[in-house]
N, C-alpha and C positions, 0 to 999 in steps of 0.2 A: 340942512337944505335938501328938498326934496327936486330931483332932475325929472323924473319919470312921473308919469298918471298910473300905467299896467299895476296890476296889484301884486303879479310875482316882482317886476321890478322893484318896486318900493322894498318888499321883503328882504328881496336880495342886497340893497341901497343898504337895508336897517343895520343886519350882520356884518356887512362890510365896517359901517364907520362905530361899530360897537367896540370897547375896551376890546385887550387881548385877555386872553383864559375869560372872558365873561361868562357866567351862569345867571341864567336869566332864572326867579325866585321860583321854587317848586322843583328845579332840574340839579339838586344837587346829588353828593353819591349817599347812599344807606349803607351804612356799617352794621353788618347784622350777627356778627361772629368774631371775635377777637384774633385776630394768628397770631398765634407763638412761635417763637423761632426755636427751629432745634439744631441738632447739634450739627449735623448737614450742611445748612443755609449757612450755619456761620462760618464756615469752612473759610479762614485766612487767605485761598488760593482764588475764591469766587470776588477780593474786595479790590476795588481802583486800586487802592494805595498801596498793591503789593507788585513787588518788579517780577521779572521773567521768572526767579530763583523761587518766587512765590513766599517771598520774604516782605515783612510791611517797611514801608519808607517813613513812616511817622514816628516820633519818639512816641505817642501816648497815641492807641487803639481810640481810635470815635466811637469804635461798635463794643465795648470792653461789657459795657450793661446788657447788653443782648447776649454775649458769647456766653459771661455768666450764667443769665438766666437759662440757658439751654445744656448749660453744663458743658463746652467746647475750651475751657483753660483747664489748667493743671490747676490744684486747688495753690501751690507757690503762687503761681502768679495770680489766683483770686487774693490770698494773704494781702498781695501787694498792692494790689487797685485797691480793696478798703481802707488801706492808713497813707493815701496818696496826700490826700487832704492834712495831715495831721507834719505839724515842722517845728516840730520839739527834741530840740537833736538828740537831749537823752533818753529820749523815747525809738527814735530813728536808731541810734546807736544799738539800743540793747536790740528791736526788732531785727535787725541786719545780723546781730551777730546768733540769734535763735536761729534766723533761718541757715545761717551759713554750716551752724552744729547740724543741721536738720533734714534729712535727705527727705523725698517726695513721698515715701513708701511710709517713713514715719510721721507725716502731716493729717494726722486724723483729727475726722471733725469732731469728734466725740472722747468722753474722757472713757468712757468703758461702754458695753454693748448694752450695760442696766441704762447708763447716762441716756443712750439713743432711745431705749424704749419707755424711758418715762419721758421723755420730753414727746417724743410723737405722741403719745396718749397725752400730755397735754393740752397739743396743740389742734388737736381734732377739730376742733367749733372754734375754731380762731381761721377771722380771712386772713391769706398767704397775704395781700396788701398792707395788714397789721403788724410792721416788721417792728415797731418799738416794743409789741406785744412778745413777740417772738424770739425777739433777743434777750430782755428781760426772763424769761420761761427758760431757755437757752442755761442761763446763766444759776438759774435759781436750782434747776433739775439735774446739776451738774454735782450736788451734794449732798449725800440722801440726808445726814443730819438736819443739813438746812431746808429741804424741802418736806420734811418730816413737820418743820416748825410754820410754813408758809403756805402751804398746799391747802388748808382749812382756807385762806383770807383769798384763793383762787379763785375766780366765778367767769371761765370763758377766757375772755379778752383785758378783765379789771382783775389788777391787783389791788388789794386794799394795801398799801403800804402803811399808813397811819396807825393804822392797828396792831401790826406785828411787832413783835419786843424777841430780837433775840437772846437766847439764852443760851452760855456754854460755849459762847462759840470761839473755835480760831482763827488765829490769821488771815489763813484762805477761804473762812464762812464767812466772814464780817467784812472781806473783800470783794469775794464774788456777790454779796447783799447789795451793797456801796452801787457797783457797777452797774447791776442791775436796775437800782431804783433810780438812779440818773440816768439811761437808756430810756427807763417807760416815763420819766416827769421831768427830765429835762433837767435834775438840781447836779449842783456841783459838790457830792457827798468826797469825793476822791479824784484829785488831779492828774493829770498823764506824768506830772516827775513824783508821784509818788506810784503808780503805775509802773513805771521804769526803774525805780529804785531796789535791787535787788535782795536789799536784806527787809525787804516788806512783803514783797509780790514770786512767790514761786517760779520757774520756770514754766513749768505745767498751769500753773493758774496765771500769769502773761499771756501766755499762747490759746489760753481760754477764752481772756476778753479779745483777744485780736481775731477771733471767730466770730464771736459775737457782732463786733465792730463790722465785720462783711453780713452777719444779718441784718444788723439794724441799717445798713444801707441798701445792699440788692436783696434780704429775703433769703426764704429756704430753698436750698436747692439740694435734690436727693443723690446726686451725682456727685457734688463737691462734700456734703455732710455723711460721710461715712466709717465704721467702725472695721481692720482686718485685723480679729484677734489672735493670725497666724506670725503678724508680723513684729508682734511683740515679744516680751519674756514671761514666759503662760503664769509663773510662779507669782505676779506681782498681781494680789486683789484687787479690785476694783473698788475706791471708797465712797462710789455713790450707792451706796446698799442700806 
């Protein structure tokens, strides 16, 4: 219902009895640049949910995917957001009890310094978006035997899986393959209680896929995936060679 003739009135009339937050078509925002959060912005002391002590009141972070991708958690508590989802108690079991042997110094993302630089050279012409790509590569680049036998059926972002016949391999080749090809295709080669079953699955190759398991949900992050060859014992080779 129109009260006034004047033509600024009317205008004014219109805005008035318009919805609330209304965008009339043509006026909305352009998104021209992506922001990334870094490790700053996520800072725990900047969020509602944190009391005076700068401490969070919520059992479970709303922002846990952002602080990830900026590298603002300890890589423990990244471990932990990835198998949040997963309630398979002899899987829970055994992960609880790796990290509890496992201090923070010893939680490397990488099986040895070769592991890290063949996978980054893998992963070069792979989008960071392509996390089934990347955990899969993750997983494969973890072995040089095995990637000796798989790195031909590579192209980018596709594994040719169908193709590949391993041969020779052990317990920990034909595991870390298993996990792999269910990460990139979705099949169910190997279950999480054989996963947690100790006398199938390593210790070092468990703590392999529960890495993978944080790639293939948030992605590579160069802050959390990292190799200190100071912190180990120098004498023990590296068997991705």
């Amino acid at each position: 219902m129109i009260f006034s003739n004047e033509p600024d009135q009317i205008e004014l009339e219109r805005i008035m009895t318009q919805p609330p937050f209304y965008r009339p078509r043509g006026h909305g925002k352009y998104v021209t640049k992506k922001l990334l959060p870094d490790k700053e912005s996520c800072n725990c002391g900047y969020c509602l949910y944190a009391d005076r002590k700068k401490k969070c009141t919520l059992t479970k972070c709303p922002y846990i995917e952002e602080r990830i991708t900026a590298g603002g958690v300890s890589r423990t508590e990244a471990l932990i957001e990835s198998v949040r989802g997963i309630h398979n108690a002899a899987f829970r079991k055994r992960f609880n009890c790796v990290l509890m042997k496992r201090e923070e110094g010893e939680m490397h993302g990488f099986r040895g310094e070769i592991h890290r630089s063949v996978f980054l050279k893998a992963i070069k012409k792979i989008s960071p978006d392509n996390k089934a790509a990347l955990s899969a590569l993750y997983l494969l680049t973890a072995d040089g035997i095995l990637w000796k036998q798989v790195s031909r059926f590579v192209n980018g972002s596709h594994i040719s899986f169908e193709k590949i016949r391993i041969m020779n391999s052990t317990t920990d080749t034909y595991a870390l393959f298993c996990v792999a090809k269910d990460f990139s295709l979705g099949t169910k080669h190997i279950s999480l209680a054989e996963v947690a079953d100790e006398d199938i699955i390593r210790e070092e190759i468990f703590l392999l896929i529960c890495w993978a398991m944080l790639l293939r949900r948030y992605g590579y992050n160069a802050s959390l995936f990292r190799y200190e060859p100071n912190t180990v014992e120098m004498g023990k080779s590296n068997p991705c060679v």
